[in-house]
N, C-alpha and C positions, 0 to 999 in steps of 0.2 A: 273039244269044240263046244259043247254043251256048258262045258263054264264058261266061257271067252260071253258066247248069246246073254246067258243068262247076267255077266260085269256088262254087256252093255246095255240090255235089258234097265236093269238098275241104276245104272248113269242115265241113261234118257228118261227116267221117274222120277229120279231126283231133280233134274233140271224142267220136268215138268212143274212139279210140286213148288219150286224155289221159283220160277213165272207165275203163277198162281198165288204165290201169297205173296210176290210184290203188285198183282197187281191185287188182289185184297187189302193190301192194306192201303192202295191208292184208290180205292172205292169211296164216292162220296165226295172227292176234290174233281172241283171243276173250273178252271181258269182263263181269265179276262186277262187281255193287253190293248193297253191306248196306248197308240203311236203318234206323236206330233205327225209323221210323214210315213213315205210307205220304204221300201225294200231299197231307191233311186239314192235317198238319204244315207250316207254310211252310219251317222251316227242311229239311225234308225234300225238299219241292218241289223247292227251290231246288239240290240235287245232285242230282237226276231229270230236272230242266228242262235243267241245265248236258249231263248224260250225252247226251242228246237232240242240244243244239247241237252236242257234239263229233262224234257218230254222223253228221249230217250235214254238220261240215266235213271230215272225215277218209273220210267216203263207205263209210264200215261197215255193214253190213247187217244185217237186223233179228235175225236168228239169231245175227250174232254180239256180242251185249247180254243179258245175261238179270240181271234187278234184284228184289233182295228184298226186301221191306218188312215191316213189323212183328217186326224181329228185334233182340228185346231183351238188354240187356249181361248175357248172362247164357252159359253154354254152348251154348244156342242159334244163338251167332256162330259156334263153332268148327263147328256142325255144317253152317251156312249154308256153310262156307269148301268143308267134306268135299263137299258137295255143288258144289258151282259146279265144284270139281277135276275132279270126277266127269264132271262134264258139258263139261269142256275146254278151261275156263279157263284161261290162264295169264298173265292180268292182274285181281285184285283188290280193290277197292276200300271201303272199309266209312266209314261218316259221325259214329259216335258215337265219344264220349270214353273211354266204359267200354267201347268194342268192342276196344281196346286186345291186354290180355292174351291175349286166344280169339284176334287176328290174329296175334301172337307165337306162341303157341304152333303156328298151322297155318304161318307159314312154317320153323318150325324141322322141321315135318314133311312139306313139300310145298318141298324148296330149287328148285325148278324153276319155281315159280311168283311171279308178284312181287306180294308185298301192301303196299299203300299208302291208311295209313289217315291221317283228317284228325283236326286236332286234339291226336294224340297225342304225346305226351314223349319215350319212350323210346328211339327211333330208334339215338338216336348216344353213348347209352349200350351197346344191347344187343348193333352194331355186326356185325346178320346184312346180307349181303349182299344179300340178297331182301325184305328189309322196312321201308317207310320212312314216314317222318310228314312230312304238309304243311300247312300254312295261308297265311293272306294276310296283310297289314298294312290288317287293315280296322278298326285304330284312325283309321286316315289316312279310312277312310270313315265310321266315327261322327263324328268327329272336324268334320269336313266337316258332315254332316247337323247337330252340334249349332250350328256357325253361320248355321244357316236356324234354327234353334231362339231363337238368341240375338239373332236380327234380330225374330222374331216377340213375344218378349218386350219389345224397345227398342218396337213397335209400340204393343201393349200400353198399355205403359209412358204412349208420349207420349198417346194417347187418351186415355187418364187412366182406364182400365179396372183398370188396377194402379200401385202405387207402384212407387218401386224397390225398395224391402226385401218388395214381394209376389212379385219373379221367383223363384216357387221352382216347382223341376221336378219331377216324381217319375221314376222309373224302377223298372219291373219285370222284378227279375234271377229266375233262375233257383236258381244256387247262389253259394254264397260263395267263390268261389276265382279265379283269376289269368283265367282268359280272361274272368270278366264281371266281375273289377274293372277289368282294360285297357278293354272296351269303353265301360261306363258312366263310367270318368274320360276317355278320349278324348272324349264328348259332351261331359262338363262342360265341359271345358278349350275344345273349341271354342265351346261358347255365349258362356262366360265373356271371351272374345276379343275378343269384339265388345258383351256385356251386362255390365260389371263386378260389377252389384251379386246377379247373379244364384246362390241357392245349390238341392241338391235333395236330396232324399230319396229312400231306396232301400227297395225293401221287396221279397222272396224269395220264392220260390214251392215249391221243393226238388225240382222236374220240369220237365225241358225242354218237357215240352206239359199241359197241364192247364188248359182254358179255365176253368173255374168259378174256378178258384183263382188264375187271371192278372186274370182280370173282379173278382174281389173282392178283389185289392189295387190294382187301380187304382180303385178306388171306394174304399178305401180312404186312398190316395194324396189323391185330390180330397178327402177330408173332413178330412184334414188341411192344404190350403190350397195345395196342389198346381196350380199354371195350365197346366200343359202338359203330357204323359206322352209316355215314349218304352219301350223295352222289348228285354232279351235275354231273351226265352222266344218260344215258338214257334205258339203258338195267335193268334187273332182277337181271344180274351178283352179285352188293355187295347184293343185299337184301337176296337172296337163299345162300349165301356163311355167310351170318349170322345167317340164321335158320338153316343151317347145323352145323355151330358151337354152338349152342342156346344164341346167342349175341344180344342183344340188336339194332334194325335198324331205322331210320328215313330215308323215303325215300321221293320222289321226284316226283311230277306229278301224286299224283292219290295214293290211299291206293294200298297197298300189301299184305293186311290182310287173304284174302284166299288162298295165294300161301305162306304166312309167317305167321302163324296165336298166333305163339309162342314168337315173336322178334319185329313184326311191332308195332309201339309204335302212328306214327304218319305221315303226309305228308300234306307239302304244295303246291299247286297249282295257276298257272294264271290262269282266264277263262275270258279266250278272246271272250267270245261270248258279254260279253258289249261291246268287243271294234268293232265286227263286226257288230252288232246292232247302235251302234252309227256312223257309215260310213254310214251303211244301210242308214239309216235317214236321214244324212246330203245331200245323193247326192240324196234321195227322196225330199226333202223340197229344193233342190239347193243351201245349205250351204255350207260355206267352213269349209275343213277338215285342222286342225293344223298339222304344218310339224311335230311338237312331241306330243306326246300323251300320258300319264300315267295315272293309277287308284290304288285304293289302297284297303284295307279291307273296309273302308265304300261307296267307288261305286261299292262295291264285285265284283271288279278284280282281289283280292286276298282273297285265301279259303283256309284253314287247312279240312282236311277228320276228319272223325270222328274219336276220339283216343279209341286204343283199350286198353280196360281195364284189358285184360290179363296180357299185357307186362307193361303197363306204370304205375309207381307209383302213390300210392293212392292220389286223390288232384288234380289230373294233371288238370282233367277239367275245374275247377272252377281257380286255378292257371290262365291257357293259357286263356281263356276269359276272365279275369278282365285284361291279360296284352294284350288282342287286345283292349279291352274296352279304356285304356290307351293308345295304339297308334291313334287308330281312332281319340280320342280328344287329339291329338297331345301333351299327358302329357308325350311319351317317343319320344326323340329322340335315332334310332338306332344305330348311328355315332355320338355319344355325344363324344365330345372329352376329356372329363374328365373317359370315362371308358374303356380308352386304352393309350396304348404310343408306339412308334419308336424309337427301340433302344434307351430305356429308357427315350425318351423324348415323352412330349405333345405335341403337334402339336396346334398353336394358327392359321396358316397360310400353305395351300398348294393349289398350282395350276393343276390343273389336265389336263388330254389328252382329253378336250372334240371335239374340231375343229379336229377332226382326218385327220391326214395325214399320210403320208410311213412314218417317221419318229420318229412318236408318242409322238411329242414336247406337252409339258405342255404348258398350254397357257390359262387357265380361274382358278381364285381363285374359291374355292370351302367350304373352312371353313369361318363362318360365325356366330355369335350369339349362338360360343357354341356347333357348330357341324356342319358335314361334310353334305354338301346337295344333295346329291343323288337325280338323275332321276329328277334335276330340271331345269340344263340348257341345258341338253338334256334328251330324255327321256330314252335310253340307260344306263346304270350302265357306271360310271368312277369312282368310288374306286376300289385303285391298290395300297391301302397301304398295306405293309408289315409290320403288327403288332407284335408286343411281344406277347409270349404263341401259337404262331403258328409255327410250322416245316413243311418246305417243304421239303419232300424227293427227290424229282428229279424236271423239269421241262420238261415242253411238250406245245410247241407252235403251 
């Protein structure tokens, strides 16, 4: 009995000892997040939720986290940034696109401190040591989700609920520019993979979150003949405006499945908690942080939700994990240039807008050995091609 006390004795020291030195060696970090919106937002969530898992793999404590939410791309960032400083931060983090300039400006003012915004361009242009842009390769996860998209269509299809020339998808983007034309043609291009005859329509919202105006273009979408809806904006708006229709939904940052339990088929997400964990690290260990940064489905900073088996046609699962299986081991390219064309042409050669300026001048090749290289010479999306089998219904910059 006296040995058993004393093995557990020794186990509970040890697991002392091994708490204690992780949280020693998180001694001295202490982290900022700017949120365009708050918790309502999914895509917001979705960096709040992530911040959470890191704070509990990395064994951080609750003081040292402090998160901001409703801080719009405006001066507002910069003074989110004076503040978080203030309060002794010197890891921060910001989620929007137009958070951009206000986080350039605070680390050209704060060099002690590291800002690391997502989404952004400028990184390895501006070329500060303390300030850097990251994203994922979560074409590879629309991408994915659009072949559960394109299995539900083939279903469809053979039902005899639609023709082939009825697979037409809608999608509600956001804005017109390079990250939600990469996201919305990674869907197609996977639907289309497995659905050939399948084409879709896009229609813009001109605000990352705005349900009324997400709900009335996917209502929109379905009256123009629309069988399925997927969506880069950030509200509820098209997913609820599909289970009220009983349509078919893929959505975006996070399942929908108890708010849509009838339509939600699938969803993919980033989880930015690797890419927070891996700052963590680098400014605990004194490494430098790369001004670009991406991950993909095998450093799992890109995640598909579990598919609901109600909505999604039979197969889907085993389908979408042997074609993540194939992207991981890089047997698919998602921008192969052999499975699309512009205006009826192949594209062997295109320069894209990665060096961003006001102007949005093309200035770096980007096809390469057979496909378009996304998130490789920056880590931001620049695919901003306008593909065949895709209709834009309006535009919203």
């Amino acid at each position: 009995m006296k040995k058993i006390v004393m093995l557990v004795l020794c186990a509970v020291a040890v697991l002392s000892l091994a708490a204690c030195g992780k949280k020693d060696e998180a001694k001295g970090i202490k982290i900022g997040l700017i949120c365009l919106h708050d918790e309502n937002s999914t895509y917001d969530k979705n960096f709040i939720d992530a911040m959470k898992e890191m704070q509990k793999d990395l064994g951080l404590s609750d003081d040292q986290i402090i998160i901001k939410t409703n801080i719009d791309e405006s001066n507002a960032c910069f003074d989110a940034c004076k503040d978080l400083v203030d309060h002794g931060c010197n890891i921060i983090f910001a989620d929007s696109f137009g958070h951009e300039d206000f986080m350039i400006q605070a680390a050209k003012q704060y060099k002690d401190v590291q800002f690391c915004h997502a989404t952004g361009t400028k990184a390895h242009t501006e070329k500060l040591a303390n300030y850097h842009n990251a994203f994922a390769n979560i074409y590879e996860g629309r991408y994915a989700a659009g072949v559960a998209a394109g299995l539900k269509l083939n279903q469809m299809i053979e039902e005899g609920k639609i023709t082939a020339d009825q697979a037409v998808m809608g999608y509600v983007g956001a804005f017109t520019y390079a990250e939600v034309i990469s996201g919305y043609t990674s869907f197609y291009l996977g639907a289309k993979s497995v659905c050939p005859s399948v084409t879709m329509k896009v229609m813009f919202t001109g605000s990352w979150y705005d349900e009324t105006g997400e709900k009335e273009a996917a209502n929109a979408l379905l009256s123009k003949g629309c069988v399925l809806i997927s969506q880069h904006a950030d509200s509820m708006g098209a997913p609820t405006a599909c289970e009220t229709a009983g349509v078919p939904n893929v959505s975006y940052n996070g399942s929908t499945v108890k708010a849509c339990p009838n339509t939600f088929i699938v969803s993919s997400r980033i989880n930015w908690s690797k890419y927070y964990a891996f700052v963590v690290n680098s400014v605990k260990e004194g490494k430098e942080i790369p001004a670009d940064w991406t991950g993909g489905f095998a450093e799992g900073s890109v995640e598909l939700s579990d598919i609901n088996e109600t909505a999604a046609a039979p197969g889907t699962k085993d389908k979408v994990n042997a074609v993540i299986a194939d992207l991981k081991a890089g047997k698919i390219k998602v921008f192969a240039t052999d499975t699309f064309t512009v205006n009826g042409a192949k594209l062997d050669s295109y320069k894209a807008d990665v060096d961003t300026d006001k102007d949005y001048t093309p200035d770096t090749e980007v096809i390469a050995d057979g496909y378009f290289h996304e998130s490789e010479k920056r880590s931001a999306p620049a695919f901003d091609l306008r593909i065949d089998g895709i209709e834009l219904l309006n535009e919203k910059y």
